[in-house]
C-alpha positions in Angstrom: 14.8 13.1 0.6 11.8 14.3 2.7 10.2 12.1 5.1 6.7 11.3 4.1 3.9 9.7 5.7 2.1 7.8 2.9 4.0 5.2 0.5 2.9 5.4 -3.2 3.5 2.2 -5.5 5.1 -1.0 -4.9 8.7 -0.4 -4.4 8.1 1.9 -2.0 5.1 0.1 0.0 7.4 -2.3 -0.1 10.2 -0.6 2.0 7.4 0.8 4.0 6.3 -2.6 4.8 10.0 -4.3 5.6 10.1 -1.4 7.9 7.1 -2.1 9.5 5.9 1.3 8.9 2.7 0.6 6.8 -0.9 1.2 9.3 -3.3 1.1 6.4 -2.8 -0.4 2.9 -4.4 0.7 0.3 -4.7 -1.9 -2.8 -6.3 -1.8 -6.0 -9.2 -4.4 -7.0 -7.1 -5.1 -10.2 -4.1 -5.7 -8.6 -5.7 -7.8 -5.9 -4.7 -11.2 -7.0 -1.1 -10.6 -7.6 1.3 -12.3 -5.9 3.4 -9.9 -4.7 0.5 -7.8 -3.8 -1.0 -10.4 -1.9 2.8 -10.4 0.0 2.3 -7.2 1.0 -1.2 -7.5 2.6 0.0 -10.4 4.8 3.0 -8.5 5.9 0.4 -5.5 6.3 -1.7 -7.7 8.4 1.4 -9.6 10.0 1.9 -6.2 11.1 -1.5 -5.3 12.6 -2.5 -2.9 10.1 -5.1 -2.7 8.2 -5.8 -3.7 4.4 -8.6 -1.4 2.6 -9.6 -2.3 -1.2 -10.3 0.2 -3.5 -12.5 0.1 -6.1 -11.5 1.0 -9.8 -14.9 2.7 -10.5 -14.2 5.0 -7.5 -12.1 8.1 -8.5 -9.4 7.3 -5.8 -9.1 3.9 -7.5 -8.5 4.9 -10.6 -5.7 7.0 -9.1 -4.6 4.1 -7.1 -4.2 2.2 -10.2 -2.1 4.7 -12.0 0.6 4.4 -8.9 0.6 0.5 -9.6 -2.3 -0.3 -7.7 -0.7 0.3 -3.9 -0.5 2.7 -1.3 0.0 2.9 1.6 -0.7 5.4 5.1 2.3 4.8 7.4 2.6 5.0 11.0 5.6 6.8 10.9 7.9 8.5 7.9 10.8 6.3 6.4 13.5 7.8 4.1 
């Protein structure tokens, strides 16, 4: 696999976050409230990154929701 430098959906913001890769997380306003969303923005945060909501009106939101509502921009690439 190639090494990237932005996670898309949960299973792999998730491994982004174990690895304590993730600098900016990207969650969905619908997806907000979830519990295992909500997991990952305190790890994000634990981490000293930063968590940015999208909006589902914006186009990138809309997007966002599509990948299950997380992304994320890493600080460096994981497998």
């Amino acid at each position: 696999g190639t090494n990237r430098v932005c996670a898309y959906g949960r299973k792999e913001v998730e491994q982004a976050g174990d690895a304590g890769a993730v600098e900016t997380l990207l969650v969905g306003d619908t997806v907000v409230r979830d519990l295992a969303v909500e997991r990952l923005m305190h790890g994000a945060e634990d981490a000293r990154g930063k968590v940015v909501l999208v909006s589902p009106h914006h186009e990138a939101g809309a997007k966002l929701d599509g990948l299950g509502g997380v992304a994320a921009l890493l600080r460096f690439p994981i497998k």
